[in-house]
VOBANU-274468 format. One line per 5 residues: for each residue x negated, y negated, z of N, C-alpha, C. Coordinates in steps of 0.1 Angstrom, whole numbers, padded with zeros to 4 digits, always signed. Atoms other than C-alpha are relative to their C-alpha. Layout:
BEGIN
X/Y/Z/X/Y/Z/X/Y/Z ~ ... .
% end
This chain:
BEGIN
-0009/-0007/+0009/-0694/-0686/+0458/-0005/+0000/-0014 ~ +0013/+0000/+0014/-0712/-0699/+0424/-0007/+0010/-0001 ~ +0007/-0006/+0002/-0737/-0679/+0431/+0001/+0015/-0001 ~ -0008/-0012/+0003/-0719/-0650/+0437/+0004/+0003/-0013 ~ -0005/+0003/+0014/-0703/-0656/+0405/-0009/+0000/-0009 .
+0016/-0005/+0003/-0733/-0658/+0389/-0006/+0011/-0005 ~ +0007/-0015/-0006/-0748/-0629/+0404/+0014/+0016/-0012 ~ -0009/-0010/+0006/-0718/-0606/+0390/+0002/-0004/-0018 ~ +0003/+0000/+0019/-0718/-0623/+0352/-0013/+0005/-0003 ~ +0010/-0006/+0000/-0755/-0614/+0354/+0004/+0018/-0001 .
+0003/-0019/+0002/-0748/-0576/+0358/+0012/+0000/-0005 ~ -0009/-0005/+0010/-0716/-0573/+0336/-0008/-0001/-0008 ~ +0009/-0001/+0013/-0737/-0588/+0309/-0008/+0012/-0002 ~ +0010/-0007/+0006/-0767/-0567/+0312/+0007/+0018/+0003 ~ -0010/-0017/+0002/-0740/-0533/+0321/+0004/+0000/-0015 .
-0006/-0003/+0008/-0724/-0543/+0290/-0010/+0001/-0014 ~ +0005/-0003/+0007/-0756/-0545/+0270/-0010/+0011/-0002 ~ +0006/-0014/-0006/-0769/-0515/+0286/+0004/+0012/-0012 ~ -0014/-0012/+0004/-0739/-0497/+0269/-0003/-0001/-0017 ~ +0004/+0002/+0014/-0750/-0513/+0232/-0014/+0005/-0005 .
+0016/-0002/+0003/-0783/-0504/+0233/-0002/+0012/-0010 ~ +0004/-0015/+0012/-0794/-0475/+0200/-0010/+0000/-0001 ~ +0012/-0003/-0003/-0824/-0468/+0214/-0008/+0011/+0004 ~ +0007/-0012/-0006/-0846/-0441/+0226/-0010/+0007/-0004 ~ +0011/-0007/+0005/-0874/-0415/+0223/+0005/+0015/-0005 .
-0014/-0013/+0004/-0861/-0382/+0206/-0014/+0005/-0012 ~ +0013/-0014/+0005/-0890/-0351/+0195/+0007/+0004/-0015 ~ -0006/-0004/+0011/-0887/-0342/+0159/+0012/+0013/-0001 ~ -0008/-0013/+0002/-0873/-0307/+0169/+0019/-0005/+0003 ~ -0011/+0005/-0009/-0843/-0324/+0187/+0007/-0008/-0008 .
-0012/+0012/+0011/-0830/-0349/+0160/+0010/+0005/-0005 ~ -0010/-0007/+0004/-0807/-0327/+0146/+0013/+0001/+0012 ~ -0012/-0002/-0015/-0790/-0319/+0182/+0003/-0012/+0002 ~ -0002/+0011/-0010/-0796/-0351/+0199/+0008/-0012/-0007 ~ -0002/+0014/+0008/-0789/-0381/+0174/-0001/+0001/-0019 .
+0001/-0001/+0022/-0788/-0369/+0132/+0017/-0011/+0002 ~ -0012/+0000/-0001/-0751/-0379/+0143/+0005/-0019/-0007 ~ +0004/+0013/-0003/-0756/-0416/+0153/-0009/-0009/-0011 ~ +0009/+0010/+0006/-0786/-0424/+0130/+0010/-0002/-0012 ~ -0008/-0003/+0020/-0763/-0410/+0095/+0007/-0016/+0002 .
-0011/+0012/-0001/-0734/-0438/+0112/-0007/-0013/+0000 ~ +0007/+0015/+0001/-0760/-0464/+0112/-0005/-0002/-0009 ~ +0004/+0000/+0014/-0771/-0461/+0078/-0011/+0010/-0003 ~ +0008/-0010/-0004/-0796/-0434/+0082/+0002/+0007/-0018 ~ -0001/-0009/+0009/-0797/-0416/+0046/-0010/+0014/-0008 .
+0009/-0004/-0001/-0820/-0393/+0049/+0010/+0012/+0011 ~ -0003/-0007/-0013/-0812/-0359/+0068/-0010/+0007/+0013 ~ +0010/-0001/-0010/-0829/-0343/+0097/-0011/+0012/-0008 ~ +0011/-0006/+0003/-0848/-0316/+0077/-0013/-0013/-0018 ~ +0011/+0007/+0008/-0861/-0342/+0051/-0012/-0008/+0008 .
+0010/+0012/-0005/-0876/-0363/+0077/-0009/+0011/+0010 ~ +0013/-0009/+0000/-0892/-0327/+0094/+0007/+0005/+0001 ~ +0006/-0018/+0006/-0898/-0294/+0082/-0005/+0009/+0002 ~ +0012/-0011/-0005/-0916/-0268/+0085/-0004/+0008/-0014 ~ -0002/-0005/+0014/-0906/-0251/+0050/-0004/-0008/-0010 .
+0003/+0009/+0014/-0911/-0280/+0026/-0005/-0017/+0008 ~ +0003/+0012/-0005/-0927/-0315/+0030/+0011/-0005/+0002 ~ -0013/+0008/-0007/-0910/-0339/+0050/-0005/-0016/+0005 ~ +0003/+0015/-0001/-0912/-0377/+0059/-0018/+0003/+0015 ~ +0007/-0009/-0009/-0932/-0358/+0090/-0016/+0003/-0005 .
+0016/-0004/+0004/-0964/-0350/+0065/-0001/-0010/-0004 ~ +0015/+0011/+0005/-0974/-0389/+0060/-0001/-0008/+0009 ~ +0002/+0006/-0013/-0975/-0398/+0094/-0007/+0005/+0008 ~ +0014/-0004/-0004/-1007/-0394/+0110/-0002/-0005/+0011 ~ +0014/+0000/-0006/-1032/-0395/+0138/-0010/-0012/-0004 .
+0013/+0010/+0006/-1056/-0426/+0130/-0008/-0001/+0009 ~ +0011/-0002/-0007/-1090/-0420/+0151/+0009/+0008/+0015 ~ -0002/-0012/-0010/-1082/-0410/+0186/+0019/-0009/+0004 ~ -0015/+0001/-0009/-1043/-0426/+0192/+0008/-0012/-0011 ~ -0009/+0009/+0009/-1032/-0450/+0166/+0009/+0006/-0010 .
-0006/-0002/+0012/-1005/-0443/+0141/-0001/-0006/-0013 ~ +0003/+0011/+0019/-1008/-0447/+0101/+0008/+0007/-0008 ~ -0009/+0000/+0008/-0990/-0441/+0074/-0008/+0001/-0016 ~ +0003/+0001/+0011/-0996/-0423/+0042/+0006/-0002/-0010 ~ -0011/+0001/+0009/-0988/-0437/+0010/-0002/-0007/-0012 .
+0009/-0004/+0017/-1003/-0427/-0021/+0002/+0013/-0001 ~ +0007/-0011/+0003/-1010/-0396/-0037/-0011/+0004/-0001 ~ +0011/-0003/-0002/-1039/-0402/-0034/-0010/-0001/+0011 ~ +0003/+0000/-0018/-1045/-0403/+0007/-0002/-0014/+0004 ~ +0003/+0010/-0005/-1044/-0437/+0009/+0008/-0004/+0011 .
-0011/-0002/-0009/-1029/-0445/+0039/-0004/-0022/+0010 ~ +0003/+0019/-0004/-1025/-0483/+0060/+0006/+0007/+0015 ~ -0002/-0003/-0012/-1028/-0483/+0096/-0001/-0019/+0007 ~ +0001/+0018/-0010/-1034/-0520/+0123/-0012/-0003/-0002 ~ +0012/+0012/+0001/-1058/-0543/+0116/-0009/+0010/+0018 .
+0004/-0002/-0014/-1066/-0537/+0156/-0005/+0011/-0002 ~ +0001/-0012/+0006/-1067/-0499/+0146/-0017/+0004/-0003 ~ +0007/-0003/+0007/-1093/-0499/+0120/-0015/-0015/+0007 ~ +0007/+0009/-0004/-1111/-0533/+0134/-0017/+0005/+0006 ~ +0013/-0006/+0001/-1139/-0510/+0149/-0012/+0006/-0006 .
+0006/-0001/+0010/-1150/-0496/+0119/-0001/-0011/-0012 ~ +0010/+0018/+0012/-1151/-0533/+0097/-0008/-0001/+0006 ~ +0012/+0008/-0008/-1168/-0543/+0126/-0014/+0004/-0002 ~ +0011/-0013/-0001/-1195/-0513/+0125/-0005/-0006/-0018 ~ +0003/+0001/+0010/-1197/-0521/+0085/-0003/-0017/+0001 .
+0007/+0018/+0008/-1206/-0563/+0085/-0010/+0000/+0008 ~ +0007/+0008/-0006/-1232/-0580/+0095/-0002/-0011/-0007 ~ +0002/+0015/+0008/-1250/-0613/+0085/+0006/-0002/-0012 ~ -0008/-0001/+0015/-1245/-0607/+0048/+0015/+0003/-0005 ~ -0012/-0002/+0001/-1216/-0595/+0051/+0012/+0003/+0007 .
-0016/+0006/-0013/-1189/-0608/+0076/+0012/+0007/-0001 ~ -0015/-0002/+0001/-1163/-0587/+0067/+0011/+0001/+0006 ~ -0010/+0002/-0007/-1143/-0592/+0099/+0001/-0017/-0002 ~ -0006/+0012/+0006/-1144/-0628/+0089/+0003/-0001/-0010 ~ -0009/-0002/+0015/-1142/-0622/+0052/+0011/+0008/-0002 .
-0008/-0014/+0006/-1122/-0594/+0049/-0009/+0012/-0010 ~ +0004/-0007/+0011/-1130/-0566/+0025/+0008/+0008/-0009 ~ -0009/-0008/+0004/-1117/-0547/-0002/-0015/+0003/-0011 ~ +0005/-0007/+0009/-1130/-0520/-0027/+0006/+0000/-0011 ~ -0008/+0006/+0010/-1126/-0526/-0061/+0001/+0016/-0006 .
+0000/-0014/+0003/-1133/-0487/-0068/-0002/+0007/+0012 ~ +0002/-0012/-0011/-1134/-0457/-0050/-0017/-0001/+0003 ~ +0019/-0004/-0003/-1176/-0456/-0051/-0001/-0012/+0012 ~ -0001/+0010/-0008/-1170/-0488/-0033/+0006/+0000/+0015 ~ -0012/+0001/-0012/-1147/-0476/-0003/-0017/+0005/+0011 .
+0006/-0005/-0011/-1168/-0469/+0031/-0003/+0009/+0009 ~ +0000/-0012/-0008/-1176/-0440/+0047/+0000/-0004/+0021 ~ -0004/+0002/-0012/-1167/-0440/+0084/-0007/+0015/+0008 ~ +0001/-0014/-0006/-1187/-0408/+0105/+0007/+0001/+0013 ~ -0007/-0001/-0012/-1167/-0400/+0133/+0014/-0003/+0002 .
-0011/+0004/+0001/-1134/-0411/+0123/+0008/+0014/-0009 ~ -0007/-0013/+0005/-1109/-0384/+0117/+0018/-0008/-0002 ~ -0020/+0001/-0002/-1068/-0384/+0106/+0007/+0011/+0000 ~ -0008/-0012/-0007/-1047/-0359/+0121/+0015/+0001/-0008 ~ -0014/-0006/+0008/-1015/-0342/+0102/+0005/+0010/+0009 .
-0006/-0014/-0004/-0991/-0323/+0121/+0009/+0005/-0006 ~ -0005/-0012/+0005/-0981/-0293/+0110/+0015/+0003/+0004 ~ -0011/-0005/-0007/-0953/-0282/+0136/+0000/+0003/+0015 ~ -0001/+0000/-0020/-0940/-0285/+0173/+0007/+0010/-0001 ~ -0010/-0014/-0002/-0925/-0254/+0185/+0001/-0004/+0018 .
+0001/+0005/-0013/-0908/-0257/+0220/-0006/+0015/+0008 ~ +0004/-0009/-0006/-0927/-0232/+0244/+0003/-0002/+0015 ~ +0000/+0003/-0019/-0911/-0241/+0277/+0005/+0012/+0006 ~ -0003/-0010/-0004/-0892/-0209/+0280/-0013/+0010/+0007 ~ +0011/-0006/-0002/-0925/-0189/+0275/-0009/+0001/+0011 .
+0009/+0001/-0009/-0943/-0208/+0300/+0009/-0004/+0017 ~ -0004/+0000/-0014/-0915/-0211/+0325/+0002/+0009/+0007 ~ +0001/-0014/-0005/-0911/-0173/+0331/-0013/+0003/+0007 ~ +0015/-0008/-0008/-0947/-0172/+0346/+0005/-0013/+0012 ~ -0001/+0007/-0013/-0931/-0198/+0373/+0007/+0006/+0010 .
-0007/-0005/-0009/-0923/-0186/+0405/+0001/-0012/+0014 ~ -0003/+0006/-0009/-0903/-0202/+0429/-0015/-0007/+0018 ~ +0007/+0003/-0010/-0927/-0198/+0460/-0014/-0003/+0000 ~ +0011/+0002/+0004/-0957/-0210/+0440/-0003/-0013/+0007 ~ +0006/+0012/-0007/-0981/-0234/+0457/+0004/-0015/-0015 .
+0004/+0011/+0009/-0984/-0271/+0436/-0013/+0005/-0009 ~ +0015/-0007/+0004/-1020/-0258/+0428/+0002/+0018/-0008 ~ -0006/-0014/+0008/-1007/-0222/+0416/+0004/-0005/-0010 ~ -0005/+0005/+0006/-0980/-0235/+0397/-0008/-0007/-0013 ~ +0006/+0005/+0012/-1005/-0258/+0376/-0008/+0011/-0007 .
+0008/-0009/+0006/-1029/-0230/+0373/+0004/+0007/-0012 ~ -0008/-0014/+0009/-1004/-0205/+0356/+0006/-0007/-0009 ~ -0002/+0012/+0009/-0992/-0238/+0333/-0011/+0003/-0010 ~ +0016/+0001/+0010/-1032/-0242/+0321/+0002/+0017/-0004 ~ +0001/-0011/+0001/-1031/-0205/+0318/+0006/+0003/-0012 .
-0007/-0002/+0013/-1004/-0198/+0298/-0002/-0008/-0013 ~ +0000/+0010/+0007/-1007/-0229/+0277/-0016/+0007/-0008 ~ +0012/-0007/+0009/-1043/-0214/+0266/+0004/+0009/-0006 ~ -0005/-0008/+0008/-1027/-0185/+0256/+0005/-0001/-0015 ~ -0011/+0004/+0009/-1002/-0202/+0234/-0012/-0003/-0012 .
+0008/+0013/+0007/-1030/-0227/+0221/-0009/+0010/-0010 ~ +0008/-0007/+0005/-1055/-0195/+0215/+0007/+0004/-0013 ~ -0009/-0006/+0010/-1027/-0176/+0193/+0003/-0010/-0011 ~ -0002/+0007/+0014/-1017/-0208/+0170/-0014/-0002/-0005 ~ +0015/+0002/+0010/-1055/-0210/+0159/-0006/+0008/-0004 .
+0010/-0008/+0010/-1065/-0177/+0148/+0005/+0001/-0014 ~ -0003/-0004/+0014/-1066/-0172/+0113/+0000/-0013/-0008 ~ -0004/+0012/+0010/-1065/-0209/+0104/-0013/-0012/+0005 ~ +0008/+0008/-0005/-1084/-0238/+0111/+0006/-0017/+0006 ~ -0006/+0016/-0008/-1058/-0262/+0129/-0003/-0002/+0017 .
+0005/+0006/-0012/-1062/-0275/+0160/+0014/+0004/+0007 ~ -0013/-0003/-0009/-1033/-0266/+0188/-0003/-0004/+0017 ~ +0001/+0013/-0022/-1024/-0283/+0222/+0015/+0002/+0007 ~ -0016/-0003/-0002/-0993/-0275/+0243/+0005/-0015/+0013 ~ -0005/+0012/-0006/-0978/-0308/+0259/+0011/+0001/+0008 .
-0010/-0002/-0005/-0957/-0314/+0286/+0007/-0014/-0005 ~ -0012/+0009/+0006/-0925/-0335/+0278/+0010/-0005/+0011 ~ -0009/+0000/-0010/-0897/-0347/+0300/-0002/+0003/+0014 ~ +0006/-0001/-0013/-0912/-0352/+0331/-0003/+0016/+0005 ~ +0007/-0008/-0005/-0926/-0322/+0330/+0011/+0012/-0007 .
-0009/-0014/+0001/-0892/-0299/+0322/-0005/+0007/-0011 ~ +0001/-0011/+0012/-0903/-0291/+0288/-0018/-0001/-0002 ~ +0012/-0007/+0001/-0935/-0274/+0273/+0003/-0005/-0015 ~ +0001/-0001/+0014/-0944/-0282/+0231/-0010/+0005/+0001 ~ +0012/-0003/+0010/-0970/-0268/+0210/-0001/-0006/-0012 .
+0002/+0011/+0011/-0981/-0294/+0187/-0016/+0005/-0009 ~ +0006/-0004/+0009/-0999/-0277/+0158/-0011/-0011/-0013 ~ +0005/+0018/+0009/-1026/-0304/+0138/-0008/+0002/-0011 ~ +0014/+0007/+0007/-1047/-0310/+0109/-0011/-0007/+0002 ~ +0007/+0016/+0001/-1075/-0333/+0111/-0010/+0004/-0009 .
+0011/+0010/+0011/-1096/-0349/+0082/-0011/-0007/+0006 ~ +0018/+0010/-0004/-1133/-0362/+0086/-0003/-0005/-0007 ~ +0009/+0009/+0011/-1137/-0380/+0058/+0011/-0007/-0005 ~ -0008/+0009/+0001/-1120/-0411/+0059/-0010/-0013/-0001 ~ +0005/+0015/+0004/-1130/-0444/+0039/+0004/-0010/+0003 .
-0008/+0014/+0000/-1124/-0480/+0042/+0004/-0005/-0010 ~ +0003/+0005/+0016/-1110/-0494/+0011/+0002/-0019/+0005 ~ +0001/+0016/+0000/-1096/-0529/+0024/+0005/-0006/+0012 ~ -0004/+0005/-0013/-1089/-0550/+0052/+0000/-0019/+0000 ~ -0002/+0012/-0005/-1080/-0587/+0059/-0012/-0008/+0009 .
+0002/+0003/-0007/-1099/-0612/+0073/+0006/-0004/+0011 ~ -0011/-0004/-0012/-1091/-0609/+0111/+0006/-0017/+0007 ~ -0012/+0008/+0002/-1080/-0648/+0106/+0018/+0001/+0000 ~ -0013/+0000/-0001/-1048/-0629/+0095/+0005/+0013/+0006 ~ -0002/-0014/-0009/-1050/-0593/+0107/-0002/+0003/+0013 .
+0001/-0005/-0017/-1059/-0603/+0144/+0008/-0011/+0003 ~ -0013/+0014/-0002/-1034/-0638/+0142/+0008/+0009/+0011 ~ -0011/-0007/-0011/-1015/-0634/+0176/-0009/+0008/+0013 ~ +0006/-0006/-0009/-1041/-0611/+0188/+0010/+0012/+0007 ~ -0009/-0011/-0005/-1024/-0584/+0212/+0014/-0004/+0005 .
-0011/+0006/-0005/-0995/-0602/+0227/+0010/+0002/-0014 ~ -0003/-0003/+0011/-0985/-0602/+0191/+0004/+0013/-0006 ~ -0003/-0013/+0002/-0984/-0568/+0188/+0009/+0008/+0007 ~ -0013/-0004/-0006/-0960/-0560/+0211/+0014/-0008/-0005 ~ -0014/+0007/+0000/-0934/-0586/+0196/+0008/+0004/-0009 .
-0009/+0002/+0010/-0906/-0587/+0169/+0006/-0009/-0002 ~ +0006/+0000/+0012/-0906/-0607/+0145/-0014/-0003/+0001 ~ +0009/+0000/+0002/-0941/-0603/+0136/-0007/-0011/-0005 ~ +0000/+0011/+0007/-0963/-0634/+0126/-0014/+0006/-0002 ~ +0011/-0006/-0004/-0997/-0612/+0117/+0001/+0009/-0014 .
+0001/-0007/+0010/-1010/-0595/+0087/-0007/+0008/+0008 ~ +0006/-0011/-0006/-1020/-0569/+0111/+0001/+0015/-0007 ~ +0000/-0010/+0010/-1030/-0540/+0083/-0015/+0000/-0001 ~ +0011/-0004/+0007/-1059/-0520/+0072/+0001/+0008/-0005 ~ -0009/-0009/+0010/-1057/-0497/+0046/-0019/+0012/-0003 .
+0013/-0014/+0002/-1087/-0463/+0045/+0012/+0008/-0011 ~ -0004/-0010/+0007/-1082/-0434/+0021/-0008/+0011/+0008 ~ +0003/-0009/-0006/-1085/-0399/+0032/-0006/+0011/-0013 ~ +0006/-0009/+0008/-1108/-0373/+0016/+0002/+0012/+0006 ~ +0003/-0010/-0003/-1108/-0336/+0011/-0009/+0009/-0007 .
+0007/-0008/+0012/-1129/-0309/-0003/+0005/+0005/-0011 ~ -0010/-0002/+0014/-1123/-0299/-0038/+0002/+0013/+0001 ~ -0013/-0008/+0003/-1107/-0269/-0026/+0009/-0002/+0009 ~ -0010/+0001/-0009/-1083/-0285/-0006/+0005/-0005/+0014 ~ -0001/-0003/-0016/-1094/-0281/+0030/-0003/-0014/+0008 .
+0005/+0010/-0006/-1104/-0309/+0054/-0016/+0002/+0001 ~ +0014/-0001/+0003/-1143/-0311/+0051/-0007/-0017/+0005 ~ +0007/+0011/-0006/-1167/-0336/+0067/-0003/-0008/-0014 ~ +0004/+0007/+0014/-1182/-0365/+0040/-0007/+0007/-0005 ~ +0013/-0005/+0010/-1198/-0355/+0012/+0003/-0003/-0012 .
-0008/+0005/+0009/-1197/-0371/-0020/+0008/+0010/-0015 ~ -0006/-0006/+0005/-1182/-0345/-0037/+0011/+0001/+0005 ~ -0014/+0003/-0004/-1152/-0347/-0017/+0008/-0007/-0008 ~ -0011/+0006/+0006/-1116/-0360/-0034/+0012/-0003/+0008 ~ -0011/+0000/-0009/-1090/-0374/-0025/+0010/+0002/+0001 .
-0012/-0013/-0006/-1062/-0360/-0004/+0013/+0000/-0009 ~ -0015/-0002/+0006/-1034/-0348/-0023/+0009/+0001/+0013 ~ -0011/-0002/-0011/-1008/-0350/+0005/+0011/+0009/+0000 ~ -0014/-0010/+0004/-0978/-0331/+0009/+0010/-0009/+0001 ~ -0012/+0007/+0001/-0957/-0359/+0012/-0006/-0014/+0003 .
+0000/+0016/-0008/-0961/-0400/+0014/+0008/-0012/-0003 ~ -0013/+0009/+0000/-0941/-0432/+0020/+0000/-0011/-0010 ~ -0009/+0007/+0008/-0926/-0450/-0009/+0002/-0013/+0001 ~ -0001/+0011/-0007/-0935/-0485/-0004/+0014/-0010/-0011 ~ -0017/+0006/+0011/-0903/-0507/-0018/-0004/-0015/+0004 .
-0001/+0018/-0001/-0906/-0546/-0024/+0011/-0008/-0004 ~ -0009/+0005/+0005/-0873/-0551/-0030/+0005/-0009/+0015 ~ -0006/+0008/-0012/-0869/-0563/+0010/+0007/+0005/+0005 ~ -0013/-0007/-0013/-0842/-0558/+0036/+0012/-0011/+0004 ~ -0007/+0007/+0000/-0815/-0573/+0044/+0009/-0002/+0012 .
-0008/-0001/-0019/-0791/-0578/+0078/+0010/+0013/-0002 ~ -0006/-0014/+0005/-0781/-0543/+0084/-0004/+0011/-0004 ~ +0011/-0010/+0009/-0804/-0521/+0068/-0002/+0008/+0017 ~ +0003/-0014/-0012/-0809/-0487/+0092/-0015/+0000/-0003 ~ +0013/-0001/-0008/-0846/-0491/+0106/-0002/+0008/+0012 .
+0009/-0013/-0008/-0868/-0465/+0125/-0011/+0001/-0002 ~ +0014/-0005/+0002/-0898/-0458/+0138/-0006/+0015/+0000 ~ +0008/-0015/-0007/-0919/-0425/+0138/-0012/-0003/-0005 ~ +0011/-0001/-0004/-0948/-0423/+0151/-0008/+0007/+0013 ~ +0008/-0007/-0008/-0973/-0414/+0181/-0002/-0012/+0009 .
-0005/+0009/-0009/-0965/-0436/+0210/-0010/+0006/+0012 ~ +0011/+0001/-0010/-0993/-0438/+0237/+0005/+0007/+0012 ~ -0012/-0002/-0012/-0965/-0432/+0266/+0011/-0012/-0001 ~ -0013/+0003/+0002/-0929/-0439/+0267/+0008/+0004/+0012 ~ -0011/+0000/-0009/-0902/-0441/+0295/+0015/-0001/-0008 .
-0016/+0000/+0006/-0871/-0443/+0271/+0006/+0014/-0001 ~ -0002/-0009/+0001/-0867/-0405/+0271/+0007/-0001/+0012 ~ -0001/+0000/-0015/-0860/-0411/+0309/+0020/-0007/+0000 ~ -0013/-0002/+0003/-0819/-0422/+0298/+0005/+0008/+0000 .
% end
């Protein structure tokens, strides 16, 4: 009987914290519909077109792409942007050697002539998701093989992809979402000329290691901080030292005044894969 008993306080509990939980995964286009509602009552001050746009910068243009999958964060006017120790760790690593340990020292630039060139490292800005599931669900037909079906998916999706890139020089990708129901078009920038200015010795930027990185509260100066370069008219351009750096269209406001119990917290970012949509 205990155990019975037991057994049933176990699943009220976790029913009833099931029911508490303000969580989830939720596409920039969708914030408005799904949850502007929820975030405003949790302290949220900010509305759904400041945080994305399409018309005017938005929280949306300083949240980046860092190499091929990491999230960073820009936040300067002048492209400087901080992303994970772990992140950036392959490029310190690539810049020390004997003389200069700087995954054990750390590094920092005391000027720009000083910051590091990285070849092969790019940061991605997107532009705008537009949902294309309609578009691409009208070419499905019922009695289509598994194998058809995907074909006329790839098919269309070229289409789409072909059409956002003429005339410009962004990059375009059409993504499936929701186990498949929906279709995006995720429109991008990317930058090739990205510096190192400073980084932690990984004493405190790798403290924890990865285990670490999945937890809350954090015990880990896990940060590295590059600047992003563009050509001096504008555009995204490979290194060269006439490049400058990026004026942004928008970046984040760093505040040292702290937080306090209470304070409305959020992430955005670019999440590897996620099952919380699946609620």
């Amino acid at each position: 009987m205990k155990k019975i008993i037991l057994m049933l306080v176990g699943f009220v509990l976790a029913f009833n914290l099931s029911l508490k939980a303000d969580e989830g995964m939720w596409l920039l286009p969708l914030l408005e519909k799904m949850n502007m509602g929820k975030m405003t009552e949790l302290g949220l001050e900010l509305t759904a077109e400041e945080i994305s746009s399409i018309n005017q910068s938005s929280l949306k243009d300083a949240i980046v792409i860092f190499g091929r999958g990491c999230t960073a964060e820009i936040v300067s006017d002048q492209g400087l942007l901080l992303t994970n120790h772990h992140c950036g760790y392959g490029r310190i690593q690539a810049h020390s050697s004997t003389e200069h340990n700087y995954l054990e020292d750390g590094f920092w630039a005391m000027s720009k002539k000083e910051e590091l060139a990285n070849p092969g490292l790019s940061v991605t800005f997107l532009v705008r998701i537009e949902d294309v599931s309609d578009r691409i669900n009208k070419k499905i037909k019922a009695d289509m093989s598994e194998k058809e079906r995907s074909a006329k998916i790839r098919e269309v999706s070229d289409e789409i992809e072909k059409e956002a890139r003429e005339g410009n020089h962004y990059t375009a990708r059409v993504k499936s979402f929701f186990g498949g129901n929906n279709s995006y078009l995720l429109v991008s920038e990317k930058y090739r000329d990205v510096r190192l200015v400073g980084a932690p010795p990984s004493s405190i930027g790798k403290f924890g290691r990865d285990t670490d990185n999945w937890e809350w509260p954090r015990h880990t100066g896990d940060f590295s901080v590059f600047r992003v370069y563009m050509s001096p008219d504008g555009k995204p351009a490979e290194y060269s030292e006439e490049n400058i750096p990026l004026k942004p269209r928008h970046y984040l406001p760093v505040s040292v005044k702290g937080i306090k119990k209470g304070d409305f917290a959020m992430i955005l970012g670019y999440p590897g894969r996620t099952q919380r949509y699946m609620t």
